[in-house]
Structures are given as C-alpha cells and as structure tokens.
VOGU-3710 file (C-alpha; in Angstrom, 3 decimals, decimal comma):
1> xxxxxxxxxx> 19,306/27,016/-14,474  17,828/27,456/-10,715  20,147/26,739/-8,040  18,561/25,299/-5,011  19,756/26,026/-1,256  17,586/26,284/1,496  17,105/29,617/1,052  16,042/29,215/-2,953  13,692/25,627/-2,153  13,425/23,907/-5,376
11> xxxxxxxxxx> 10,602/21,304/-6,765  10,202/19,086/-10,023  7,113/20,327/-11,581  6,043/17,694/-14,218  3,436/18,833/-16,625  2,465/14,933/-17,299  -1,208/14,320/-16,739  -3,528/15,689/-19,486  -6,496/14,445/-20,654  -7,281/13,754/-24,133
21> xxxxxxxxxx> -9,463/16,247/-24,797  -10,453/18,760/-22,378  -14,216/17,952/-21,184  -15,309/16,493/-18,161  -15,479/12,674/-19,612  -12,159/13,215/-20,640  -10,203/9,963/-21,492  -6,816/9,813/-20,198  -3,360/8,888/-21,825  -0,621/7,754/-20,516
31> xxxxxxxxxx> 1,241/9,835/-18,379  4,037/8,095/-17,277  3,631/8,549/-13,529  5,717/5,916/-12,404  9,105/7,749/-13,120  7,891/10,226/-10,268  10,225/8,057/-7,911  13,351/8,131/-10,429  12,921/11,857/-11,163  12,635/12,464/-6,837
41> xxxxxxxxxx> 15,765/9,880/-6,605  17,822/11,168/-9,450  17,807/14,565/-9,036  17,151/14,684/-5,128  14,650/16,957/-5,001  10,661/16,640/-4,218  8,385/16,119/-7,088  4,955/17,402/-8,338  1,810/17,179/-10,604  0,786/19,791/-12,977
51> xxxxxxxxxx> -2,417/17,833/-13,633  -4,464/19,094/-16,779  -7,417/16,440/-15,993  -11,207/16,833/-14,848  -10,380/14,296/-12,151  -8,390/13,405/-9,194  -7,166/10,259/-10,534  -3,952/11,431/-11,494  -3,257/13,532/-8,897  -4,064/10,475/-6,530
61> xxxxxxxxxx> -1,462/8,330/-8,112  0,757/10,803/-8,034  0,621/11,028/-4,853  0,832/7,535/-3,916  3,548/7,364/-6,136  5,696/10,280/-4,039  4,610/13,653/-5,733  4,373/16,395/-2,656  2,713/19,397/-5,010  -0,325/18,812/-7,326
71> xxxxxxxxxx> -0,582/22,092/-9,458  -4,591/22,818/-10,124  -6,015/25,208/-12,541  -9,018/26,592/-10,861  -11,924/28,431/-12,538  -15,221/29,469/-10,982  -16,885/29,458/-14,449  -15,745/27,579/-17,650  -17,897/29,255/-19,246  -15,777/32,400/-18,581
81> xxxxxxxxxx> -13,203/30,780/-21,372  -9,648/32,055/-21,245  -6,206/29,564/-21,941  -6,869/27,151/-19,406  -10,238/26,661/-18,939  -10,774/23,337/-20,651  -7,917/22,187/-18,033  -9,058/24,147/-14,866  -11,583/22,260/-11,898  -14,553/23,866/-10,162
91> xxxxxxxxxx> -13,919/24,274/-6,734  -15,770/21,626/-5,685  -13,420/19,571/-7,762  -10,660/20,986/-6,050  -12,175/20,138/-2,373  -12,234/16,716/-3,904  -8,864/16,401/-5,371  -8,284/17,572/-1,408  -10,029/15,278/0,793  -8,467/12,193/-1,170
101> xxxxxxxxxx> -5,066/13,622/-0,852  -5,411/13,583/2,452  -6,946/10,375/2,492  -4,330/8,990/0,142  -1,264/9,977/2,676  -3,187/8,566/5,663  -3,667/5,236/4,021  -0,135/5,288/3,034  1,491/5,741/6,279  5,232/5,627/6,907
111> xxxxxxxxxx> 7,805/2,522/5,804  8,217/0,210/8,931  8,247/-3,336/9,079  7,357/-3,132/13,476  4,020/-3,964/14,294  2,025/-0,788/15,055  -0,191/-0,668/18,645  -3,385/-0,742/16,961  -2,021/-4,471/14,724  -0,254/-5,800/18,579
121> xxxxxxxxxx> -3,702/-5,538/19,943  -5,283/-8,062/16,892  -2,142/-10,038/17,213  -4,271/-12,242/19,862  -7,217/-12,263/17,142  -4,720/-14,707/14,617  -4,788/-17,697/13,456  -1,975/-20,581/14,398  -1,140/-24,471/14,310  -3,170/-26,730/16,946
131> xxxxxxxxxx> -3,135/-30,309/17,087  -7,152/-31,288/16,727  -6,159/-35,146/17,088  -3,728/-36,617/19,452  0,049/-36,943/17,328  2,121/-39,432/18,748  6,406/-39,229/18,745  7,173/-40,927/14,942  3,808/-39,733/13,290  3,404/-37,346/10,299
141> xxxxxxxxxx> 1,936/-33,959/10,340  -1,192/-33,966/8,107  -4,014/-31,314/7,435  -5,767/-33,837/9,530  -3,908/-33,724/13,010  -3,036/-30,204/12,681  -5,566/-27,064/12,005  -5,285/-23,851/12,439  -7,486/-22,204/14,958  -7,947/-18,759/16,343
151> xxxxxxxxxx> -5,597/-18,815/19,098  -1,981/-16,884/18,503  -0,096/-18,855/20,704  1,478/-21,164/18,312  3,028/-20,842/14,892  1,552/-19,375/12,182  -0,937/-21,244/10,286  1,353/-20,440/6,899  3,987/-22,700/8,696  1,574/-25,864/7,796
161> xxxxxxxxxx> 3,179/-26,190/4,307  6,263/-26,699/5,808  5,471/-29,317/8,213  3,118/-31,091/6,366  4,524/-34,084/5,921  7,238/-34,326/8,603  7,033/-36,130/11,461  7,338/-35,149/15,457  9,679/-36,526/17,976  7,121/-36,108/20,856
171> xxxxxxxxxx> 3,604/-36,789/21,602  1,011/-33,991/21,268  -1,778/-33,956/22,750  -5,199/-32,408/21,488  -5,708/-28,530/21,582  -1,971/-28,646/22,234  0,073/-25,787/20,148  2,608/-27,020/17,571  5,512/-26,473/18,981  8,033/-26,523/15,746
181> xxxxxxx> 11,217/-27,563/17,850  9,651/-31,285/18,176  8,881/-31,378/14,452  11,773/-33,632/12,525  12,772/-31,838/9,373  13,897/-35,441/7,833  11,266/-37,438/6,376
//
C-alpha cells in the first residue's frame, strides 16, 4: 500500500480501455469509464487512463469524464513485436491522442453558471417578447400579439409559455417590450 503526501503524489491508474482484439479496426468493449468520477471522489485522488486502444476515443472520454493522465504505449514499428505492441500507437497516433486532449479541456472549460465576456457581448444578439399588435388592459396574451424578436431588452422569448394565455392590466403598444409586471397571473 502507497501512502500519498505531497512529497509521495499519488494517481489512480485504471487499466480499463482495451480493445477487443489488438489491430487497428479494433472494436471496443465496454470499459466502464463513467466510474472515473466515483473512483476521483471516493478515494480523493486524480484519476487516469491506461488505454490499450488504436484510437483516441477512449482517452477522449476519459478525459471529459475527469481523468488527468492517459498512459500510451508507444512503438515506432509494430512490426518490431515485443509484449505490447498490438496495444502501443505510432507517434503520429500519439500527436493525435494530443491535439484532442487539448482540444477536449478547452471545450470543457471551468464550472460557472456567470456569463463569460465573450456570451455578455451576444447577450444584445437574443431573442425576447415584443408586442407585434397593439394589447389593450383586460386582453389575453396570444402567439398572435406577442413574438419574439431579436431585441434583448425584454423577457426571454421562453417566458411566452407562461404568459400565453394571461391577460395584461395595461395597454401595450406595438414594438413595445413585454413588460411581465403588467401581465395578470389569474385567468
């Protein structure tokens, strides 16, 4: 039994993905990836990939799925033989299980539920609840009166489910936003 401490860093290593059989159309089996998160959450410590396949495929969901190491058996020739050379990638195989690696942790970003700077700036680019006919006070909302239009400066256009239906307690004029307070949530 290891002990970690910072000094003595310790990882899961899961030997989990293997092909099949070991050729380059290799069919996979199931290799449980999913309880990468439970191992990493159970035991408290980061998780890897000993991946046995031709591909990056498991590797990538591995890494979507939390893994920090992928383990790679590398050969310059098959041909050579040896142990692991059905299970060992060409270096250009490796470079690929790289790049979408990388790839894979850009497009998974961090956990926030905030807006970032790039998503504020296409805020203005949405879609929200306009009145396209005049709605006087005591009238229902219908998808007739109400559209949604490219403007953001009125509810979202989701909202229309729950309105739809209702009536408002003051006129609104055409182009007007919906403004929710004057919508009566009694029928």
């Amino acid at each position: 039994m290891c002990k970690c401490a910072p000094e003595n860093p310790c990882l899961l290593l899961a030997a989990r993905a293997r092909s099949a059989r070991a050729s380059l159309h290799a069919f996979f089996r199931p290799s449980n990836l999913d309880t990468t998160p439970m191992m990493r959450d159970l035991w408290g410590l980061p998780v890897g990939l000993s991946d046995h396949t031709q591909t990056s495929t498991s590797a990538a969901a591995a890494v979507a799925l939390g893994s920090t190491v992928i383990e790679k058996h590398l050969t310059l020739r098959q041909s050579d033989g040896g142990a692991d050379a059905g299970i060992s990638a060409k270096p250009h195989k490796v470079a690929e299980l790289v790049r979408v690696v990388r790839e894979i942790g850009q497009v998974l970003g961090s956990v926030r539920l905030e807006l970032s700077d790039r998503e504020l700036m296409s805020v203005k680019f949405r879609r929200s609840l306009h009145a396209v006919l005049p709605i006087r006070s005591g009238e229902t909302v219908t998808t007739a009166n109400v559209r949604s239009v490219r403007s953001a400066d009125g509810p979202p256009a989701i909202e229309i489910r729950r309105i739809e239906g209702l009536r408002v307690t003051r006129d609104i004029a055409v182009g007007k936003t919906i403004d929710l307070s004057c919508v009566s949530y009694h029928k």
